[in-house]
Every structure is written in structure tokens, then in C-alpha cells.
MARBA-3410 file (N, C-alpha, C, O; in Angstrom, 1 decimal):
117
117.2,206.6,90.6,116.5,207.1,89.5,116.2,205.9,88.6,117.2,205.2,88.3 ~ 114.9,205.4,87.9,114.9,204.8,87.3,114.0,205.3,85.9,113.1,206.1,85.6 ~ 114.9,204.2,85.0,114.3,204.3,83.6,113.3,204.2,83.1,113.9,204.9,82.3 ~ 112.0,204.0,82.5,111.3,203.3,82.5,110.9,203.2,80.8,110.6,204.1,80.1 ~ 111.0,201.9,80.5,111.0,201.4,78.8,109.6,201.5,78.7,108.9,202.0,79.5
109.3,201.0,77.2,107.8,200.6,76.8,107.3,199.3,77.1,106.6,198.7,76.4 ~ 107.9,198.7,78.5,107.4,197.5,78.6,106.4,197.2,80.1,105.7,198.0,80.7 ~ 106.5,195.9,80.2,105.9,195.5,81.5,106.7,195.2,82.3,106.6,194.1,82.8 ~ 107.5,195.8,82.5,108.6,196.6,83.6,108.7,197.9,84.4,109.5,198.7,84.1 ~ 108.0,197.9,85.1,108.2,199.2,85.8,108.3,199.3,87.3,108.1,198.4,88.1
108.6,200.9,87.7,108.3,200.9,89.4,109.4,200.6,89.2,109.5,199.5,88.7 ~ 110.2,201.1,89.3,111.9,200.4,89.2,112.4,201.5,90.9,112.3,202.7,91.2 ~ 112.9,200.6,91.6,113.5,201.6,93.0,114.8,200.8,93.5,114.8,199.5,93.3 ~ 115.7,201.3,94.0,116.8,200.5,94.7,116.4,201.2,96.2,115.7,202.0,96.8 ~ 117.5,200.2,96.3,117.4,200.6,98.4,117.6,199.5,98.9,117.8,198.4,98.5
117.4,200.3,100.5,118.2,199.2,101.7,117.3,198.1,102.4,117.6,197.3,103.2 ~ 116.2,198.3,101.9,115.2,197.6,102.7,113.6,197.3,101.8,113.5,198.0,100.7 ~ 112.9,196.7,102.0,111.8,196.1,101.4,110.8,195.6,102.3,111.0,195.1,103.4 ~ 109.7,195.9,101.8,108.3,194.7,102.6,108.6,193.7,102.1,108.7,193.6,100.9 ~ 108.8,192.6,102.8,108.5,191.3,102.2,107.5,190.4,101.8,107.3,189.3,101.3
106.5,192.0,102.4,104.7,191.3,101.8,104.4,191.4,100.4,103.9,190.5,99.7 ~ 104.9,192.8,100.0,104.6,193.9,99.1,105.5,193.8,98.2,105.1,194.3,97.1 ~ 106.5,193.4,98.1,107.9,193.6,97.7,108.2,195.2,97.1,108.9,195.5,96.2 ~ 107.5,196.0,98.0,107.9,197.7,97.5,109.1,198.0,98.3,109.6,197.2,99.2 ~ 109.6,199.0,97.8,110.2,199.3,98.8,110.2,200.4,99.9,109.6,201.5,99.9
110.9,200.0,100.8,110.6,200.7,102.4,111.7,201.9,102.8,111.5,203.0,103.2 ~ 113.0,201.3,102.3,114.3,202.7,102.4,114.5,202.8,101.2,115.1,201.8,100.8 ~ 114.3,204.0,100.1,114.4,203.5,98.8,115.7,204.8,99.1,115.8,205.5,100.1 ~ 116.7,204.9,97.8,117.9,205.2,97.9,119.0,204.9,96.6,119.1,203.7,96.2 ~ 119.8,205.8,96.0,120.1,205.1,95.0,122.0,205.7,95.2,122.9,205.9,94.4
122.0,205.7,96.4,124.0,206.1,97.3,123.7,205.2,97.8,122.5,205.1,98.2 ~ 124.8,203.9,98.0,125.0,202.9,99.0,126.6,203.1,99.5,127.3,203.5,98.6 ~ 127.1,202.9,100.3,128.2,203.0,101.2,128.6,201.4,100.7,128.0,200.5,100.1 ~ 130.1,201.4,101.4,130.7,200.6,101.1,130.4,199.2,102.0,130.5,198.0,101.6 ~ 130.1,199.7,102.9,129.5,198.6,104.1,128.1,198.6,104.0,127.7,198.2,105.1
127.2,198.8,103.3,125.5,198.1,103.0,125.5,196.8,103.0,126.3,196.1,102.3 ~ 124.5,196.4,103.8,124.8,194.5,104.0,124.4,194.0,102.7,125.1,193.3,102.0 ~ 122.9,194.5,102.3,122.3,194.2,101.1,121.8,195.4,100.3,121.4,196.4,100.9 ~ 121.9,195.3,98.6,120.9,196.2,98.2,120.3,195.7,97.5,120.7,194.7,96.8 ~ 119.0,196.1,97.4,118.1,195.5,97.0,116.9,196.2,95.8,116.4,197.3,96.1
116.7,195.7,94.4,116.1,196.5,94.0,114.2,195.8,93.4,113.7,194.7,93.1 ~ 113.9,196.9,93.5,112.0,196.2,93.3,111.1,197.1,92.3,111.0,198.3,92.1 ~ 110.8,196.2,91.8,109.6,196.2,90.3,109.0,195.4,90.1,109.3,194.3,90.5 ~ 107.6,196.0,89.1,106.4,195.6,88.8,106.1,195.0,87.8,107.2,195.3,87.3 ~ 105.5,194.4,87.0,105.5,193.5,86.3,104.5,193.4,85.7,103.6,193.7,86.4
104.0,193.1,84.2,102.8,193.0,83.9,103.1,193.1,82.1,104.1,193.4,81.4 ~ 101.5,192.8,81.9,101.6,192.2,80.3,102.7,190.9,80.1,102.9,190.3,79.1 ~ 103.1,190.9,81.1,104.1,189.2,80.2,102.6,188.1,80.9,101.8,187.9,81.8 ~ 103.2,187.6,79.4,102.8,185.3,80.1,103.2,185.1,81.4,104.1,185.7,82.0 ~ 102.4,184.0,81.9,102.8,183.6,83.2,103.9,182.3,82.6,103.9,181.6,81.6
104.9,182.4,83.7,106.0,181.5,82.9,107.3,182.2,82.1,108.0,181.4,81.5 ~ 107.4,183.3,82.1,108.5,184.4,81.6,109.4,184.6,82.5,109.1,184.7,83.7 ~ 110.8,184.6,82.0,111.7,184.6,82.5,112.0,186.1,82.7,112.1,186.8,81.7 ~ 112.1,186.7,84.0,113.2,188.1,83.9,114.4,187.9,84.5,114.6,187.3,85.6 ~ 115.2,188.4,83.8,116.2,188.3,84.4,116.9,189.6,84.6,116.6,190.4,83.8
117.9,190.0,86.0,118.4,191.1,85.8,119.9,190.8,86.3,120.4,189.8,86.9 ~ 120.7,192.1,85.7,121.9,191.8,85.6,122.2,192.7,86.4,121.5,193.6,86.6 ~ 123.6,192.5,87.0,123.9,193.6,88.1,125.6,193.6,87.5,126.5,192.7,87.7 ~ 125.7,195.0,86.7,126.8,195.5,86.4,127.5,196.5,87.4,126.9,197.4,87.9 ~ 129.0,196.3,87.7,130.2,197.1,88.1,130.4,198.2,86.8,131.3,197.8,86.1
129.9,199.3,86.4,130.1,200.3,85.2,131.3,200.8,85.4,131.7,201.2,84.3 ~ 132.5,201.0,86.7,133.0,201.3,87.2,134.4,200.5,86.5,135.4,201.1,86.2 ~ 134.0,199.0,86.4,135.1,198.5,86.4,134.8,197.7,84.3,134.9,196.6,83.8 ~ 134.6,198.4,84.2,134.5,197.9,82.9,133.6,197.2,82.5,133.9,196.2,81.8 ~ 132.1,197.7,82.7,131.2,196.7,82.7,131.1,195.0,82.8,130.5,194.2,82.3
132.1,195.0,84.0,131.6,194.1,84.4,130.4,193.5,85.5,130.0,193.9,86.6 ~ 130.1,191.9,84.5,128.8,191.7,85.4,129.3,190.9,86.7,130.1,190.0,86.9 ~ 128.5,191.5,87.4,128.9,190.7,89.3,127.8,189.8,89.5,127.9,189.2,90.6 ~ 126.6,189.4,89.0,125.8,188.8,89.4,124.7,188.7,88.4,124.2,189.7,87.9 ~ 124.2,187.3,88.1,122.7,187.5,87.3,121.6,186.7,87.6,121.7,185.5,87.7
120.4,187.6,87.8,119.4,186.2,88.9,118.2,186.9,87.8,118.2,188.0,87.3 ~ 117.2,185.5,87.7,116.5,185.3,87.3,114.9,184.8,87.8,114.7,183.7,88.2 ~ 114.0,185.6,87.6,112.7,184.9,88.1,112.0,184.6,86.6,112.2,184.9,85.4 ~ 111.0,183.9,87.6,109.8,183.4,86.3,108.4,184.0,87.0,107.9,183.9,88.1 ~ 108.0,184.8,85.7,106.4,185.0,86.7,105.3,184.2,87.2,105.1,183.2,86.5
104.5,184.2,88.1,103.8,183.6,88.4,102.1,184.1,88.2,101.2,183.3,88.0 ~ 102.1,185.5,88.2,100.8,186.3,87.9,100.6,187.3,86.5,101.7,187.6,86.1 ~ 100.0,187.5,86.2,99.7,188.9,84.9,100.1,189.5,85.4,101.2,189.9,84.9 ~ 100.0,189.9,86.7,100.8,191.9,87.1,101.5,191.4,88.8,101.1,190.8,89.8 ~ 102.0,191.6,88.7,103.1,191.0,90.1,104.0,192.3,90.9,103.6,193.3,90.4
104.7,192.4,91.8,105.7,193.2,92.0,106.6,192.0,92.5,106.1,190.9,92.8 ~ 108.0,192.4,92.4,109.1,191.5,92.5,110.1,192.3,93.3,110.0,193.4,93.9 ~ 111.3,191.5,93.1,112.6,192.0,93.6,113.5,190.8,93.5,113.2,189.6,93.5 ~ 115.0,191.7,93.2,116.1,191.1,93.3,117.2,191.8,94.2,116.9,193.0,94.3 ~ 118.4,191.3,94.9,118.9,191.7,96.0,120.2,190.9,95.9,120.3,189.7,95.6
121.4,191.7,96.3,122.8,191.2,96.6,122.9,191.3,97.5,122.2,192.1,98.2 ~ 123.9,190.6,98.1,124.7,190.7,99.8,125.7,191.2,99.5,126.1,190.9,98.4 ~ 126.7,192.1,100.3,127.4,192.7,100.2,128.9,192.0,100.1,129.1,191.1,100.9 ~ 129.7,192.2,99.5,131.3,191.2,99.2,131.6,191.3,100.6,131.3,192.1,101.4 ~ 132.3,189.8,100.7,132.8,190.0,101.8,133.8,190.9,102.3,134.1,191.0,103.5
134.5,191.8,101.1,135.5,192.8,101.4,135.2,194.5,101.1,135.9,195.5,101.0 ~ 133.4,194.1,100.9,132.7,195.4,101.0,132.5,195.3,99.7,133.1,194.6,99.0 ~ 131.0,196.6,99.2,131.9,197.2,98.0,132.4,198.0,97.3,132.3,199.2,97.6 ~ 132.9,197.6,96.1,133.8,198.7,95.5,133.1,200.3,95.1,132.2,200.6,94.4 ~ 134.0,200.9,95.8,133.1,202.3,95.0,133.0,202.6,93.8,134.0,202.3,93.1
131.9,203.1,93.2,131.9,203.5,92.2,130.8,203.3,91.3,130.2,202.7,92.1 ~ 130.3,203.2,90.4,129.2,203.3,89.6,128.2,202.0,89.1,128.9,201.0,89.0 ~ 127.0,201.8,88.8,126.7,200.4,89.2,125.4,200.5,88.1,124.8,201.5,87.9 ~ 125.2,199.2,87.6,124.0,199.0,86.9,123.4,197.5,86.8,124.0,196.4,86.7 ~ 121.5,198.0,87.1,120.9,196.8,87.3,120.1,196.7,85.7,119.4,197.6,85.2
120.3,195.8,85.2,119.8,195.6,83.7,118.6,194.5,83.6,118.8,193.3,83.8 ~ 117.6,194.9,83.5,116.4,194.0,83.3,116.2,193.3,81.8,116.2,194.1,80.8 ~ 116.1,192.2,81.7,116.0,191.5,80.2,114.7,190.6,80.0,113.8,190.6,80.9 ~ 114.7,190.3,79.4,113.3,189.8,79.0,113.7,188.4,77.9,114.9,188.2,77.7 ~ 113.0,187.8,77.5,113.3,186.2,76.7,113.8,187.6,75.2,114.7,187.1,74.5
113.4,188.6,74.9,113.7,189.1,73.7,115.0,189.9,74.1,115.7,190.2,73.1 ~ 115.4,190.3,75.1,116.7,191.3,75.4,116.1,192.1,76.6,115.3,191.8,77.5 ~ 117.0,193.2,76.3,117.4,194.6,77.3,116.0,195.1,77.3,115.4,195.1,76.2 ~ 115.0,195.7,79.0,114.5,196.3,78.7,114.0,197.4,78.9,113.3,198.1,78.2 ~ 114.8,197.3,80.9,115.0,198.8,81.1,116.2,198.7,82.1,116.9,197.7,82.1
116.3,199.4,82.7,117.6,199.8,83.6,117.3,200.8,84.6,116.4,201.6,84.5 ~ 118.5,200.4,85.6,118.6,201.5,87.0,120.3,201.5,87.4,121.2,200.7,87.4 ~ 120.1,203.0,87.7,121.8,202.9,88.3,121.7,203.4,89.4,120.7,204.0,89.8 ~ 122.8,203.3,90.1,123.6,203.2,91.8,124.8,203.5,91.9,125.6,203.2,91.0 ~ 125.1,204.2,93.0,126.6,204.7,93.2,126.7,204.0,94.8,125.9,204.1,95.7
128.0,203.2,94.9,128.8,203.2,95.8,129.7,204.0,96.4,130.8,204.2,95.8 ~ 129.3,204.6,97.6,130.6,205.7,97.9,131.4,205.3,99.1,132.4,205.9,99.4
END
């Protein structure tokens, strides 16, 4: 399920798989198992400068908000689709509740959440 803010962030999907043309996505899904190699989440872009940083954060909600990961692109077009993607811990992972936080050079701008079972 995704959020969607008043910004130029949208299209928000998780899942197991992606075009790598398109950057949409192909298995979209928001239950991942403990053994998923990668998940992967993809959105659209638009109204920012070219040269803007997004960055998204990938929260454990589960474990006390903590952050497991933060990756960052810079745009390259007015309206783009993108994606960001984790590899799975090497000891799997943890079940339980998950959040991908999209930011912007001003802050928070939208979000998606995910369950590990």
C-alpha cells in the first residue's frame, strides 16, 4: 500500500521483481517472507530540479525504528521512474513490520510499509 504526499513522488510499489527498462514493477507485493533474496521498491518522480537528491530510508518499525539502510539518488530528468532495493541479511529477515521513507533536500515526503513473515 502506498502513501501518496503532495509531492513529486509517486507510484510508490514494493515487490520482488522489476523491469530493469521501466523501473515498474513486475511482482508487486507488500508480504515478504523471511528468505526473499531482494525487495525492491519503485517510484516516479517529477516537478524536482534535475540534480536533487532523493533519498530513501529503509526502517525495521518492528525493532524500534530502526534504520537498516539509506540510499540515495540524484535525478537526472523532470519526470523519471526509479527504484531502490535491499539484499536480503545474510541470516534472512527479521519478521515483522518495515518502513520505506522517501526524503527530499527539505525532509519526509511520503512513505510505504511492508511486513516480513
Amino acid at each position: 500500500m502506498a502513501i501518496f504526499g503532495n509531492s513529486g513522488i509517486y507510484n510508490v510499489h514494493t515487490g520482488t521483481a522489476i523491469d530493469y527498462q521501466t523501473y515498474e514493477m513486475v511482482q508487486e507485493t507488500d508480504s515478504f517472507t523471511v528468505d526473499t533474496p531482494e525487495i525492491f521498491v519503485t517510484f516516479s518522480i517529477q516537478d524536482y530540479d534535475i540534480g536533487t537528491d532523493i533519498t530513501a530510508k529503509w526502517i525495521s518499525v518492528t525493532q524500534d525504528n530502526y534504520v537498516i539502510a539509506t540510499s540515495v539518488i540524484t535525478t537526472t530528468e523532470d519526470a523519471q521512474n526509479a527504484y531502490f532495493s535491499l539484499s536480503k541479511p545474510t541470516d534472512g529477515w527479521p519478521a515483522g513490520e518495515y518502513e520505506v521513507q522517501f526524503l527530499d533536500e527539505e525532509g519526509l515526503v511520503t512513505s510505504i510499509m511492508f511486513t516480513v513473515e
